[in-house]
C-alpha positions in Angstrom: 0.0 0.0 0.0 1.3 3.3 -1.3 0.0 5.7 0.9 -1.2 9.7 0.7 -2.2 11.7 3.6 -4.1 14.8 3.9 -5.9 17.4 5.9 -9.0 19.4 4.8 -9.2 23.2 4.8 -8.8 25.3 8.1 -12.1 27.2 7.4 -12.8 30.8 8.4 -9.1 31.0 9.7 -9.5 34.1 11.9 -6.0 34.7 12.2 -3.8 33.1 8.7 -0.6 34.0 10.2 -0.3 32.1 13.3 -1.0 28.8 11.3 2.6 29.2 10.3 3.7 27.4 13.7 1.9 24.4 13.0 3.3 21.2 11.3 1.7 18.5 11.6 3.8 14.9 11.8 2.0 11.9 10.5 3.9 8.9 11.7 3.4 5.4 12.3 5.8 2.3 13.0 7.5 1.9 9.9 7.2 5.8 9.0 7.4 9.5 9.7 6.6 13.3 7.7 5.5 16.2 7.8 2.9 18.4 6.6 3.5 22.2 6.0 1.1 24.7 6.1 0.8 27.3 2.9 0.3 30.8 3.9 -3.7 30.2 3.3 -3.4 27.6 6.3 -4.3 24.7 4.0 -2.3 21.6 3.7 -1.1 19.7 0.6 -1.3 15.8 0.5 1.9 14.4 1.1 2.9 10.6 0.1 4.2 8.4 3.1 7.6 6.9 1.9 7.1 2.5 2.0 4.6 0.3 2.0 2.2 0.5 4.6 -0.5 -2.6 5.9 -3.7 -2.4 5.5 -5.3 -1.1 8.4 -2.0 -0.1 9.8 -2.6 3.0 12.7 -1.0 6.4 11.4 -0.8 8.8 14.4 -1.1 12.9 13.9 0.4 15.4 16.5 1.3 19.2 16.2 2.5 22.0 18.6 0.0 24.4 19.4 0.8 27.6 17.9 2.3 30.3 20.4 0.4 33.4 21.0 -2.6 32.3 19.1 -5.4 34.3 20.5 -8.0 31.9 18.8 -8.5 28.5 19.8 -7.1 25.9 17.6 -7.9 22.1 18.0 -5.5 19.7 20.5 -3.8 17.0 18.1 -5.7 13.6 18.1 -5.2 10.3 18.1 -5.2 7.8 15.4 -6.9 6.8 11.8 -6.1 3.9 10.2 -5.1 3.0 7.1 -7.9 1.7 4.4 -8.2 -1.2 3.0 -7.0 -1.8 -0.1 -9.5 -2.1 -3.0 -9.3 -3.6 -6.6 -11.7 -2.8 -9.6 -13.8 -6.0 -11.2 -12.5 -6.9 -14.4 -15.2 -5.4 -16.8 -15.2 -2.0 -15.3 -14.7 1.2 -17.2 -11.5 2.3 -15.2 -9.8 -1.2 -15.2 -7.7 -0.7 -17.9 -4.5 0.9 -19.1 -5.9 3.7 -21.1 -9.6 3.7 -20.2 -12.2 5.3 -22.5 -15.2 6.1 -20.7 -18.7 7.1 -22.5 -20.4 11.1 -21.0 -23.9 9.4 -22.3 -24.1 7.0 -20.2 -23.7 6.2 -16.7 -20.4 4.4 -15.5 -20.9 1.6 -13.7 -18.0 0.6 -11.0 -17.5 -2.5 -8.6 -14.7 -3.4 -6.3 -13.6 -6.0 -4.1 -11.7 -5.4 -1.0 -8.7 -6.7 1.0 -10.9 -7.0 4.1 -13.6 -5.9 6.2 -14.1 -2.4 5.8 -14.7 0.2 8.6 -17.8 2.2 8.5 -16.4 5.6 7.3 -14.2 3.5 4.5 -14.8 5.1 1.3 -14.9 4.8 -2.7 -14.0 7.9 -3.8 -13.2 8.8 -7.9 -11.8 11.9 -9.1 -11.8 13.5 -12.7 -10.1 16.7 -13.2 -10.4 18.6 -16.0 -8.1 21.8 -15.9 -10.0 23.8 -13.2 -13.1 21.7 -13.4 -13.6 18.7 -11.8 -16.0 15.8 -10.5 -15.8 13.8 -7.5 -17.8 10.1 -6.4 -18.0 8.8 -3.2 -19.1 5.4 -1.8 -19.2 3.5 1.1 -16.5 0.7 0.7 -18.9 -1.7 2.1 -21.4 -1.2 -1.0 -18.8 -3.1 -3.4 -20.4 -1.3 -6.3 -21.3 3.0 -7.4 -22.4 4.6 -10.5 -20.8 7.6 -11.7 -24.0 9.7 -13.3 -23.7 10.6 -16.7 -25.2 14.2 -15.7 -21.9 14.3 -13.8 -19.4 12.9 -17.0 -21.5 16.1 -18.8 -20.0 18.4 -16.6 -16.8 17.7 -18.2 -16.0 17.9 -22.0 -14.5 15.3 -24.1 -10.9 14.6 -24.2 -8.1 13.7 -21.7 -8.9 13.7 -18.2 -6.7 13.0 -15.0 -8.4 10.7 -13.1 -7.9 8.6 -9.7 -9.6 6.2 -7.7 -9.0 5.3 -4.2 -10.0 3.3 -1.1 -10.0 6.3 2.1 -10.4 6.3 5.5 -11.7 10.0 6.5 -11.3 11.2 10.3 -13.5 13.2 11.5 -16.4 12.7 9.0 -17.0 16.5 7.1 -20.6 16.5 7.3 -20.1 15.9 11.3 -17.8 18.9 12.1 -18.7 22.2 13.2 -16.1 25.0 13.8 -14.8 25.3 17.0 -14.7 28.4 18.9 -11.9 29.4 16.6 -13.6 28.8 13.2 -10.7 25.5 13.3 -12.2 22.6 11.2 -9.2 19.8 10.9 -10.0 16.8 8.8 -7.6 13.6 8.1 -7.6 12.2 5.1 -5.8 8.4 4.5 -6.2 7.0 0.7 -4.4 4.6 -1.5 -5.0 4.1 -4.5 -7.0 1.4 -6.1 -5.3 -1.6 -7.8 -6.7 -2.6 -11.7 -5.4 -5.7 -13.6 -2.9 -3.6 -15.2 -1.7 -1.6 -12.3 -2.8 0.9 -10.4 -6.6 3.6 -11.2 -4.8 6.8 -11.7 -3.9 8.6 -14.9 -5.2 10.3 -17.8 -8.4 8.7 -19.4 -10.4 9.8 -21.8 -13.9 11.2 -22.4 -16.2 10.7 -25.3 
């Protein structure tokens, strides 16, 4: 498992410059980074060096920053890794140089390493210059659709394209802001395996 770790926006960051104290260190038993902060307070995914086990415990801590007059959240605890999942055969996306149809939906189904937790996810990504469409399923459904109403959002042509297996900590449709406007979300996703390799690339759109 190649792994990539991220952290949702800060929203409403009352105070931009104090977030330049904080790095967070992701870290488990086989590995250790860091995450920077950009001067906007958001954080760019960062790919942990090895192979990682699924379900392997990553652990997330930070300094508070100094003379922050706004609260900011205490690091927490743990997420674990997701497990890993693999497209069925006759999908779409399982294929070197998929070719995937905007008239018509896209069906998708995966299998998966092991029993997934309950905020495992399916998530797909297509990018399209600044536009873009994301998917997201419940790992446990083994199966999604990717709505041709979406597809039509983008035009025809190459498309960068991923899909991965996540493990999201804390759910976004479950945060508020704290007293600070702080919203911190962990993000753990590797990438899903195909019979040619792995579901990321270009593809394109007819």
């Amino acid at each position: 498992m190649r792994l990539t770790v991220s952290t949702g926006s800060m929203i409403n960051c009352p105070n931009t410059g104090s977030v330049q104290d904080v790095v967070i260190t992701v870290s488990s038993d086989a590995t250790a980074d860091t995450l920077n902060p950009a001067c906007d307070g958001t954080y760019a995914d960062t790919q942990v060096a090895g192979a990682l086990a699924d379900d392997t415990f990553l652990g997330f801590a930070w300094t508070l920053p100094s003379g922050n007059p706004y609260d900011f959240p205490a690091p927490y605890g743990q997420l674990s890794t997701p497990h890993s999942i693999a497209l069925s055969a006759g999908d779409s996306l399982n294929a070197a140089a998929p070719t995937v149809s905007r008239s018509v939906d896209t069906q998708l189904a995966w299998t998966t390493s092991g029993t997934p937790l309950e905020l495992e996810q399916v998530v797909v990504q297509l990018v399209q210059g600044k536009a873009s469409v994301t998917c997201t399923y419940p790992t446990s459904a083994g199966a999604g659709t990717i709505p041709s109403d979406a597809l039509l959002q983008l035009g025809s042509g190459v498309t960068s394209y991923g899909v991965y297996a996540q493990h999201e900590y804390p759910p976004t449709d479950d945060q508020e802001p704290g007293a600070g406007n702080w919203v911190v979300t962990f993000r753990a996703r590797t990438v899903a395996l195909t019979s040619s390799g792995l579901a990321k690339g270009e593809l394109t759109l007819q």
